[in-house]
C-alpha positions in Angstrom: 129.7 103.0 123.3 130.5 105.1 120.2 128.2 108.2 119.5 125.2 107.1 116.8 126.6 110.6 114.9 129.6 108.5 114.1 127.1 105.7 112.0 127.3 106.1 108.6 124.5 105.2 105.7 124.6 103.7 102.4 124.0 106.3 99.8 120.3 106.1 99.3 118.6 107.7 96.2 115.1 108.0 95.6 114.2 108.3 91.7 111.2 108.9 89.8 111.1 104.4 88.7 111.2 103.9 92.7 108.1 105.9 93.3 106.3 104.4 90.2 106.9 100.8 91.4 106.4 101.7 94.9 103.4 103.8 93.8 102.1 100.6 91.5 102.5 97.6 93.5 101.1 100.0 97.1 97.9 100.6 94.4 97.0 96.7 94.1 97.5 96.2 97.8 95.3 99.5 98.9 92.8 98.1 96.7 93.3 94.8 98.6 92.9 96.3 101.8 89.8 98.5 101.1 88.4 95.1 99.2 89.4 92.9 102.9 88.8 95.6 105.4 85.0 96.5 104.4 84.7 92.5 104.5 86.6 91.7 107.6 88.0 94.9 109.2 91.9 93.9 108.2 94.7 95.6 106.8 98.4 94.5 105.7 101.1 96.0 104.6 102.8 93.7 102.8 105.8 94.8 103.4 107.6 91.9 102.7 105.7 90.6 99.5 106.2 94.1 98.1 110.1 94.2 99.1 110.2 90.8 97.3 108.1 91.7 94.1 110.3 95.2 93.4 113.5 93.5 93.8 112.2 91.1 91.2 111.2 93.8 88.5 114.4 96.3 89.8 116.6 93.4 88.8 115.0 92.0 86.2 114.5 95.9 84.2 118.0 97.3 85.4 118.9 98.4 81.8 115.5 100.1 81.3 115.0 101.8 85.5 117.8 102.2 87.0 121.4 100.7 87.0 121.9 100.3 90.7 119.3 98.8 92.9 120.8 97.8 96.5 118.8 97.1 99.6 118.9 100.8 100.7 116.8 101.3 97.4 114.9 98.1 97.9 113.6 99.5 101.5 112.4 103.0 99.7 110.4 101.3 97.5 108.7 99.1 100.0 108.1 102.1 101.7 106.6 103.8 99.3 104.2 101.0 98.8 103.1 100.6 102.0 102.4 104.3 103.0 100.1 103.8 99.5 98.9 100.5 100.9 97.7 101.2 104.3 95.6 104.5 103.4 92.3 102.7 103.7 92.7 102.6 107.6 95.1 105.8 107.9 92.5 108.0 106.1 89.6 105.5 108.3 88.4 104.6 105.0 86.6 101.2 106.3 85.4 102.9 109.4 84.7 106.1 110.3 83.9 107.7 106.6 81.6 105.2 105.8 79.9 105.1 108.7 79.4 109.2 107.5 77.9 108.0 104.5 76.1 105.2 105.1 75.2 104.3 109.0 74.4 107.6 110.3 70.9 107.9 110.7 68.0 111.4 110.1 67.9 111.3 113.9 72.2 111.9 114.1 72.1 114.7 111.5 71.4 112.1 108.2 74.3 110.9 105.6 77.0 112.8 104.3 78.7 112.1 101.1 81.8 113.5 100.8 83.3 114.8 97.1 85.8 113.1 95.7 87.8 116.2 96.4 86.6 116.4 99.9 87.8 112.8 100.3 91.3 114.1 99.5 92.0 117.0 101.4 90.7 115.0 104.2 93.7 112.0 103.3 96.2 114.6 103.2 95.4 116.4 106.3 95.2 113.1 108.4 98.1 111.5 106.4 101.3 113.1 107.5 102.0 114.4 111.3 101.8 110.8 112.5 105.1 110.7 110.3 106.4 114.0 111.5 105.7 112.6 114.8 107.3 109.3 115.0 110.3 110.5 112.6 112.6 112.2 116.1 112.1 109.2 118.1 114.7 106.8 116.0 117.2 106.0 118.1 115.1 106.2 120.8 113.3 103.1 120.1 115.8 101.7 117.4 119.0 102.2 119.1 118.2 102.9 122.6 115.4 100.6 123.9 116.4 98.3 120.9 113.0 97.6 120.0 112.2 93.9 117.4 109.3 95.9 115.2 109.1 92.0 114.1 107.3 93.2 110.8 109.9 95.5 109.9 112.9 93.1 111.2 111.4 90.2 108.4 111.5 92.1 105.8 114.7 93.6 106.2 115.9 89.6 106.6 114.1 89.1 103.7 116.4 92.1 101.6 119.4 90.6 103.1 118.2 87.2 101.4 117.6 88.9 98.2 120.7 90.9 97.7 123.3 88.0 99.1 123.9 90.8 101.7 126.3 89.9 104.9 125.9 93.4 106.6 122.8 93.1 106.7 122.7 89.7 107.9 125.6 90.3 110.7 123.1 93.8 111.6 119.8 91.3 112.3 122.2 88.8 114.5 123.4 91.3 116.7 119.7 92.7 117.0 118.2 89.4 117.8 120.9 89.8 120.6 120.1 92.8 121.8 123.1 94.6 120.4 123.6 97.0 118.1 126.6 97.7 115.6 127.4 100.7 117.6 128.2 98.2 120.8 130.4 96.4 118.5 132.4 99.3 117.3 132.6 100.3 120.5 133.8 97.0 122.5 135.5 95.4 119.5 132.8 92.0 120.6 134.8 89.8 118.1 131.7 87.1 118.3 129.4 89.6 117.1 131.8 91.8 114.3 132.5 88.6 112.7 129.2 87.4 112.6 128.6 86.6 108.8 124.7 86.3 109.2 125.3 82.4 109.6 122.0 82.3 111.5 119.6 84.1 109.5 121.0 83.3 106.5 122.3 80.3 106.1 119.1 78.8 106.3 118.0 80.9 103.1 120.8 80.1 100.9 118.2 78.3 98.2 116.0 81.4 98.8 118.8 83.4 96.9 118.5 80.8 94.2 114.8 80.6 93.8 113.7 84.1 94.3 113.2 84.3 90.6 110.6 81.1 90.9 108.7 82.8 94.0 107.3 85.3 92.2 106.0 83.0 89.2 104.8 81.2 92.4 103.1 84.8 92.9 101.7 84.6 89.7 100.1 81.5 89.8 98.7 81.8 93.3 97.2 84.9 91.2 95.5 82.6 88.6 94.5 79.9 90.6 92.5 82.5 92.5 91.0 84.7 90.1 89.3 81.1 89.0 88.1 80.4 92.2 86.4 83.9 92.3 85.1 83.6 88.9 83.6 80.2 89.8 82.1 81.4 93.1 79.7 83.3 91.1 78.4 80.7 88.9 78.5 78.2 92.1 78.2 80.6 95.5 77.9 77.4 98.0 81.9 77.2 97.8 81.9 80.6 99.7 79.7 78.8 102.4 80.0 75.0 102.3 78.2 73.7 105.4 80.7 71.2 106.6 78.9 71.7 110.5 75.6 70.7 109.5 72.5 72.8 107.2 71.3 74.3 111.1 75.0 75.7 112.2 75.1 77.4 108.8 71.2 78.6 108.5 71.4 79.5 112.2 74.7 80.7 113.3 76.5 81.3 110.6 79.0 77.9 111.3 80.5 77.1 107.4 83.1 76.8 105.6 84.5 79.3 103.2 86.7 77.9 100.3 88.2 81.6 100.1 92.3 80.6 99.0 92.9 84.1 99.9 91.3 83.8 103.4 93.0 80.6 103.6 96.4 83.2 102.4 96.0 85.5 106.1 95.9 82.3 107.7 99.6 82.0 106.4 100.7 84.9 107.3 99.7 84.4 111.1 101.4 82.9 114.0 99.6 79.3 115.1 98.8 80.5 118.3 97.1 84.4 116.6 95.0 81.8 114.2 94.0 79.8 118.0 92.9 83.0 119.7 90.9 84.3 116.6 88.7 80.6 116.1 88.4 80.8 120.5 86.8 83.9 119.8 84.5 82.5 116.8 83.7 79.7 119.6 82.6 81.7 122.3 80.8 84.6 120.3 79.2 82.3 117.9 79.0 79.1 119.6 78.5 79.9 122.9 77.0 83.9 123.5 75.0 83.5 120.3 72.5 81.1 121.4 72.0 82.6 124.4 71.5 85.6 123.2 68.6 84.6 120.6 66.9 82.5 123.4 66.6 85.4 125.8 65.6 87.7 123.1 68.3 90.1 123.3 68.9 89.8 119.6 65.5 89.5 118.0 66.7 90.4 114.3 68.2 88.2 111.8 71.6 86.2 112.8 73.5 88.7 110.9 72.0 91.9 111.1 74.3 94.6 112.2 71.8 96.5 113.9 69.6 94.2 115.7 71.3 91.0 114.9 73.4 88.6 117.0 76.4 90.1 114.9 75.7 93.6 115.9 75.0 92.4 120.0 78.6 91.1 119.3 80.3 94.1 118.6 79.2 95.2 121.9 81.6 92.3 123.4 84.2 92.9 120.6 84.7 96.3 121.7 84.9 95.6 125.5 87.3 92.8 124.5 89.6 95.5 122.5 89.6 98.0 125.1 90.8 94.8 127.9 93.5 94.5 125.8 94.7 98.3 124.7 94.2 99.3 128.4 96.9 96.7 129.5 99.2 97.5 126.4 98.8 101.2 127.4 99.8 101.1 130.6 102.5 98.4 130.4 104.0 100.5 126.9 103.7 104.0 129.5 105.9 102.0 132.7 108.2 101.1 129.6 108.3 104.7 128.3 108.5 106.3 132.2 111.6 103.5 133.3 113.3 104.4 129.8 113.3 107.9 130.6 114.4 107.6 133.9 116.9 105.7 133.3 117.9 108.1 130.7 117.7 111.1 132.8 119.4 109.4 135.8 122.4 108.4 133.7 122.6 111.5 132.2 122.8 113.8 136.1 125.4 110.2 136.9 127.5 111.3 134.1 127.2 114.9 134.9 129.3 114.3 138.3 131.5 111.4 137.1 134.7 111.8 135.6 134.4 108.8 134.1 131.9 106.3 132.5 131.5 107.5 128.6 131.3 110.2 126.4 128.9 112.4 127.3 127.3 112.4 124.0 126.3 108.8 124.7 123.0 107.9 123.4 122.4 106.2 126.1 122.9 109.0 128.8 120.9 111.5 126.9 117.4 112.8 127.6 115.2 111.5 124.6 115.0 114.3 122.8 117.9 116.5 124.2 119.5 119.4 122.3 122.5 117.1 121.4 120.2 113.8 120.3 121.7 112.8 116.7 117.7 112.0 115.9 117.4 115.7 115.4 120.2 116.1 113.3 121.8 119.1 114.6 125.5 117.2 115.1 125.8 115.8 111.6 123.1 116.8 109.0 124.8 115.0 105.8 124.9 111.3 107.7 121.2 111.2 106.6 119.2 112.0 109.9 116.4 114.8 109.3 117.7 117.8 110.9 115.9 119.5 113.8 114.6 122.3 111.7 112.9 119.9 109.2 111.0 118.3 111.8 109.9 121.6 113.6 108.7 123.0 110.1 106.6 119.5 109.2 105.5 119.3 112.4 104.2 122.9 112.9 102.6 122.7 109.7 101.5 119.2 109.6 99.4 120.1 112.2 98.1 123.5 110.6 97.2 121.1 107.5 95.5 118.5 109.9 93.3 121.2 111.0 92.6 123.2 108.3 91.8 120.3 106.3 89.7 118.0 108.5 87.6 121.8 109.4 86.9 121.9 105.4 86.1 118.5 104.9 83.5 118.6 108.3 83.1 122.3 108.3 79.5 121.9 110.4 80.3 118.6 112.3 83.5 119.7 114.3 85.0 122.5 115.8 88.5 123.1 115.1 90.1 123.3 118.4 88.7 119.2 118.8 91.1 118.4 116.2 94.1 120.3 117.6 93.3 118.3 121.1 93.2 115.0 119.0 96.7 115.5 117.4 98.2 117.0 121.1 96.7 113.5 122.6 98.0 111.7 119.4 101.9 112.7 120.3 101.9 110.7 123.7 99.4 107.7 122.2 101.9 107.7 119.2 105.0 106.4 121.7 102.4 104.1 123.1 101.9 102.5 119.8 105.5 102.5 119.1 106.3 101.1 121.7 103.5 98.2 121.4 104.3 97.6 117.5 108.0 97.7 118.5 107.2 94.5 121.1 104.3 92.9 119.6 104.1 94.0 115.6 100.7 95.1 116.6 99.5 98.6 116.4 96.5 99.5 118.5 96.1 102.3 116.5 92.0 101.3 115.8 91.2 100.2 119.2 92.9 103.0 121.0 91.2 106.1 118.9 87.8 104.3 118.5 87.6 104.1 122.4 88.9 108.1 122.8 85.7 108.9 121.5 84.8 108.2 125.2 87.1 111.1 125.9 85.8 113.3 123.4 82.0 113.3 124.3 83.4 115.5 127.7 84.7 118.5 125.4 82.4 118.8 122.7 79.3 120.0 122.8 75.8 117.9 123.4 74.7 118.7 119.7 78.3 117.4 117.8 77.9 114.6 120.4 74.1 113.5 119.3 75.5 113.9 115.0 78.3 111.4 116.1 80.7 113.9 116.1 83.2 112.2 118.4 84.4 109.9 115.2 86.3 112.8 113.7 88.6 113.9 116.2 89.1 109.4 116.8 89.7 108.8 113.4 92.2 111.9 112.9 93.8 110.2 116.0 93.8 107.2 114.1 95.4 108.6 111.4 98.7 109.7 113.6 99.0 106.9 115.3 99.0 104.2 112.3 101.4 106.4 110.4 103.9 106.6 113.3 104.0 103.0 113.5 104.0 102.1 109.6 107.0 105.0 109.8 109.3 103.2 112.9 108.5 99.8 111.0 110.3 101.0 108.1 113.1 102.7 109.7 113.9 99.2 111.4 114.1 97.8 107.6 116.3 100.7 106.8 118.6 100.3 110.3 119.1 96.8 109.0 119.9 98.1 105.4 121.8 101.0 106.6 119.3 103.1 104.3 119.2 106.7 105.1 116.5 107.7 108.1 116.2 111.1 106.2 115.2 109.6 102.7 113.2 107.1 104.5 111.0 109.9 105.7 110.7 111.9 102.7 109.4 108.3 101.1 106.6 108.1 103.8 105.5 111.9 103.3 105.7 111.4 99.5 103.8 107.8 99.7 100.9 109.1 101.9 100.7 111.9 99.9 100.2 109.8 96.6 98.4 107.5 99.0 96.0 110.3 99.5 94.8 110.5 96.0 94.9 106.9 94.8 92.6 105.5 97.9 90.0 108.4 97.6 89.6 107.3 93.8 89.7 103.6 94.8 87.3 104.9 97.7 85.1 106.8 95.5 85.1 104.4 92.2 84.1 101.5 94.7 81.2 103.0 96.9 79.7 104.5 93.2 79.9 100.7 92.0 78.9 98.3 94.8 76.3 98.6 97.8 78.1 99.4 101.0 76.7 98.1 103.8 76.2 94.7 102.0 76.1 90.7 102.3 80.0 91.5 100.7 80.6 94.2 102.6 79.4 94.7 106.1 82.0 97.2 106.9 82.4 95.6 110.3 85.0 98.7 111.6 82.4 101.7 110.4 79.6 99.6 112.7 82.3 99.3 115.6 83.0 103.0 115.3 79.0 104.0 115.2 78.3 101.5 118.2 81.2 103.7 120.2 80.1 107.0 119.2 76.1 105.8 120.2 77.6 105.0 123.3 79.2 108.0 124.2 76.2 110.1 123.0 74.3 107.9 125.8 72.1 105.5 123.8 70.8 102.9 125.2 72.8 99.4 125.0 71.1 96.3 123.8 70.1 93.8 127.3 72.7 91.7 128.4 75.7 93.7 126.8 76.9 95.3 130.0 77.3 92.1 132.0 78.8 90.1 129.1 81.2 93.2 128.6 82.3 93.8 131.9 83.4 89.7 131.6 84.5 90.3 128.4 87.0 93.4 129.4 88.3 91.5 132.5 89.4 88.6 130.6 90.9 90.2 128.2 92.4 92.3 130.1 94.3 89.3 132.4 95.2 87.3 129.3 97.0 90.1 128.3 98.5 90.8 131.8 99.5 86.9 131.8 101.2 87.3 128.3 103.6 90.3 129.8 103.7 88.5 133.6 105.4 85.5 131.2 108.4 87.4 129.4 110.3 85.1 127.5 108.9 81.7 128.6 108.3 79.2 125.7 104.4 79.2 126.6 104.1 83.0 126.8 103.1 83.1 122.5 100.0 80.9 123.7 98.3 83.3 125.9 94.9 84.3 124.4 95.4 87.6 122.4 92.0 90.1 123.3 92.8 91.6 119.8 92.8 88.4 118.0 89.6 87.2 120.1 87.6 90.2 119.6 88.4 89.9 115.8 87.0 85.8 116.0 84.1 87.5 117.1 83.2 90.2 115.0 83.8 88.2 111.8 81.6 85.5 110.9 82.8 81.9 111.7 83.2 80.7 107.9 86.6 83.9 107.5 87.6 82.1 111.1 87.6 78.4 110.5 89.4 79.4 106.8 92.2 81.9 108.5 92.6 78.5 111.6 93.1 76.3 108.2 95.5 78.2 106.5 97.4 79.3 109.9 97.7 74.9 110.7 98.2 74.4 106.9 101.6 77.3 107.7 102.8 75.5 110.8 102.6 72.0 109.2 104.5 73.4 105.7 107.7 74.9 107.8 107.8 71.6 110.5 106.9 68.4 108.4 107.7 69.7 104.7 111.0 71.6 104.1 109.2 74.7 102.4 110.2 78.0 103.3 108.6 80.8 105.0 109.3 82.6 101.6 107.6 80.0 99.1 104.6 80.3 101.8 104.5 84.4 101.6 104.7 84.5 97.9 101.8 81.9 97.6 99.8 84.0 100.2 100.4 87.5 98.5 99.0 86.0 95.4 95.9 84.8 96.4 95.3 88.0 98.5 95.8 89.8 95.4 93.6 88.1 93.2 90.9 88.4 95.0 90.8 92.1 96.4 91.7 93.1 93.1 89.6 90.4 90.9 87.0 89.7 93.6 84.9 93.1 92.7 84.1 91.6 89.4 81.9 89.2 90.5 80.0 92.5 92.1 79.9 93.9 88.8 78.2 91.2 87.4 75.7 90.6 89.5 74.7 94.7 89.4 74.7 94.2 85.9 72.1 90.8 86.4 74.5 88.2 84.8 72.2 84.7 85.9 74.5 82.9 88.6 
């Protein structure tokens, strides 16, 4: 196997047009994600729709931004975008700030309203030594345990698409393999070196030729919505259409929500995802909420957060979350644990053997030994950060992180809290790695809300009673999303052959822009609308408060503890049953506890639309011919429209236009 200092990068460049795009199109979808996360408790990326929509303006402006835009270019703008994007949740803006603002009651030391300023230096100190973090660990997880990071893997098919791009094509086969070009160079596998992309691209071919019409697609999707959210105003039953009958929507909550862009993340989920989440809507709504209001354990209104059936059902969402993130913890720590011993016993092999491969094998070194070309030290100019760099960022990183989060909560949290959180972030972050890497899902929420647990032991009774425990979980938060949005990326740039180094200086730049434009989205948004509301229930902020109550010993409502205890068992073997299964055809149908708990959390009408749009998705790409592509554009469109035109029909109605 050839040495990874020996692979070689495209010249990457990262110019002041890249950032602007990046910076633009990440705004619209962090103004998205704030809009869809205080409603539903979601975030996305978008990688793909935003690789898609900057090779469309990159091409179609390359006499005014820049002459040459290839797909190492393409993959720094999309990261750009999505370190912008996904601020809401790495800076806990739909959880753990507003619940601050606006759940805490006199009792837990009374509301606080951070500055816009405050809000800031709060992004920036949580924003960045996730990155720094994740950033050594490359070839590790890239190279080494030859992770998927499905996410990451589509959209660097999708750059291959756009750019007509074999080597990228011929990268992608041999990773859906299991290979990697450094096995090629090394065994001369003739199958795999002459691999012309045949099977990832081939099917595309008209892609190449339409990518032009996807993004008017993109546009119209855009249209089409903004009238639907205009009209929803004037006519608000198409937001809650009650196709089950007047008593399953007075009752229980059981409608039907015209929403195209709800019908949109429908699309972008797997069939079996979309089953899991409407099984969830079935047995928390259907099944646990009637008995719940006939025993009285739930005596407020159906919806109510606090004494509601909806809040008694966080109770059961949580326990369903931590089922699931307990399994994926200890299954990603076996995986860590064999790969290092594996590691470290070919490595003392080698050490006695005359023979059996160059001892700077990436294979037979520790995972981050003195030699590991993810620190840089062999080759610095072959575009891997340099061991120095990362010992400077992360060093001060973490100085920031405390610094920073002690300013913004200078009477809620004592600074050594925060330096435990980001010490227990650095072995959670290869956890999450390695979970994104297998499953493209980051339990970056479920694992920090539930540390909280952890936290009540080492701080004090009083920071315990204010519901102090959220800021140490929500800096933990912060790490572990960024590491995974990071690896994501760098498996879009190992397909590009775009430079780790410049790859990493995009995240730290992104977040740091990130930073500024979702505090002002932040800010601008909780001035304008009422947060909690009917809109926005801010279902993470009550998930993180109902943790943080529990630690600090409050008293849980009747019937929670049994129906959890259930609820974490299940969850817990469905997830055990989907690893048990390994690559059997069935193993994608396994219940997912995430996408259960998340069925139950979020009132049916979201479900039944997301089930729609997720059977509407499977039905297009069997029965129809249309491609996966024509589907995201129409999806990223709709989303769009209405996170960024669905605050308009707030405005109106704070401003008393008659519906």
């Amino acid at each position: 196997m050839a040495n990874s200092t020996h692979e070689t990068f495209r010249p990457t460049r990262l110019t002041v047009s890249m950032v602007f795009v990046g910076t633009i199109l990440g705004t619209l979808v962090c103004m998205a994600n704030l809009y869809f996360g205080w409603q539903l408790g979601s975030v996305n990326t978008m990688s793909t729709a935003t690789a898609l929509i900057s090779y469309t303006i990159f091409k179609g402006t390359k006499k005014c931004l820049t002459p040459t835009f290839g797909p190492p270019e393409n993959v720094i703008v999309q990261t750009i975008a999505s370190s912008v994007a996904g601020m809401p949740l790495a800076a806990s803006l739909m959880s753990v700030i507003p619940a601050f603002e606006f759940l805490r009651t006199a009792e837990e030391g009374g509301r606080v309203r951070l500055p816009l300023l405050t809000l800031i230096l709060w992004s920036l100190g949580v924003c960045l030594f996730g990155t720094v973090f994740a950033a050594p660990f490359r070839d590790y997880f890239l190279l080494r345990q030859r992770l998927l990071f499905p996410g990451g893997f589509a959209t660097g098919v999708l750059i291959g698409v756009l750019h007509n791009d074999s080597e990228i094509s011929r990268r992608a086969n041999l990773d859906k393999k299991g290979l990697s070009h450094l096995d090629v160079d090394s065994s001369n596998n003739q199958d795999a070196e002459t691999c012309d992309g045949g099977s990832l691209c081939n099917g595309e071919s008209c892609s190449c030729r339409k990518r032009g019409g996807e993004v008017v697609l993109i546009l119209k999707a855009f249209g089409i919505t903004s009238v639907y959210v205009m009209i929803s105003y004037f006519v608000p039953v198409v937001k809650k259409l009650p196709v089950f009958g007047r008593t399953a929507a007075r009752d229980w909550l059981w409608c039907l929500s015209l929403s195209p862009a709800f019908a949109a993340f429908g699309m972008i989920l797997d069939l079996p995802t979309a089953c899991s989440m409407m099984l969830g809507a079935i047995l928390g709504w259907g099944v646990l909420s009637p008995i719940v209001k006939s025993y009285g354990w739930a005596p407020g209104p159906v919806e109510s957060m606090e004494t509601g059936v909806r809040g008694w059902l966080i109770w059961i969402s949580i326990a369903c979350l931590l089922g699931d993130a307990s399994m994926r913890v200890l299954t990603a720590t076996k995986g860590i644990v064999t790969g290092l011993g594996d590691n470290a016993t070919s490595s003392i092999t080698h050490s006695y053997l005359t023979s059996g491969g160059s001892e700077n094998d990436p294979s037979r070194q520790p995972l981050l030994s003195e030699n590991h070309p993810s620190l840089g030290d062999i080759d610095r100019t072959n575009g891997i950060i340099s061991r120095t760099a990362i010992s400077i960022w992360l060093l001060g990183s973490s100085i920031l992180c405390i610094a920073l989060t002690f300013l913004s909560f200078p009477n809620e949290v004592p600074g050594y809290t925060v330096a435990i959180a980001i010490a227990l972030a650095f072995p959670l972050c290869l956890i999450v790695l390695q979970c994104t890497g297998e499953t493209d899902t980051a339990p970056s929420n479920s694992i920090s809300n539930i540390s909280q647990l952890l936290f009540h032991l080492i701080m004090s009774p009083t920071a315990v009673s204010r519901l102090a425990t959220m800021i140490p979980g929500a800096v933990m938060e912060g790490g572990l999303w960024q590491s995974a949005v990071l690896m994501t990326d760098l498996k879009t740039a190992y397909l590009a052959r775009a430079s780790p180094k410049t790859m990493f200086y995009a995240q730290i730049l992104g977040s740091i822009i990130g930073s500024f434009i979702g505090s002002i989205i932040y800010r601008l948004l909780t001035g304008v609308f009422a947060v909690p509301s009917t809109d926005f229930p801010i279902p993470l902020a009550y998930m993180w408060v109902t943790t943080a109550r529990a630690a600090n010993g409050q008293d849980i409502p009747k019937g929670v503890l049994e129906a959890s205890v259930v609820a974490f068992t299940v969850s817990a073997l469905f997830r055990l049953l989907s690893i048990q299964a390994g690559q059997k055809v069935w193993k994608e149908w396994v219940p997912s506890g995430v996408a259960i708990s998340i069925g139950m959390y979020v009132v049916p009408s979201v479900t039944v639309t997301k089930f729609i749009g997720a059977v509407l998705r499977a039905y297009a790409l069997h029965f129809t011919g249309i491609s996966e592509a024509t589907l995201l554009a129409a999806a990223t469109g709709c989303i769009l429209a209405e996170g960024v035109v669905g605050f308009v029909p707030v405005i109106m109605q704070n401003f008393g236009v008659p519906r």
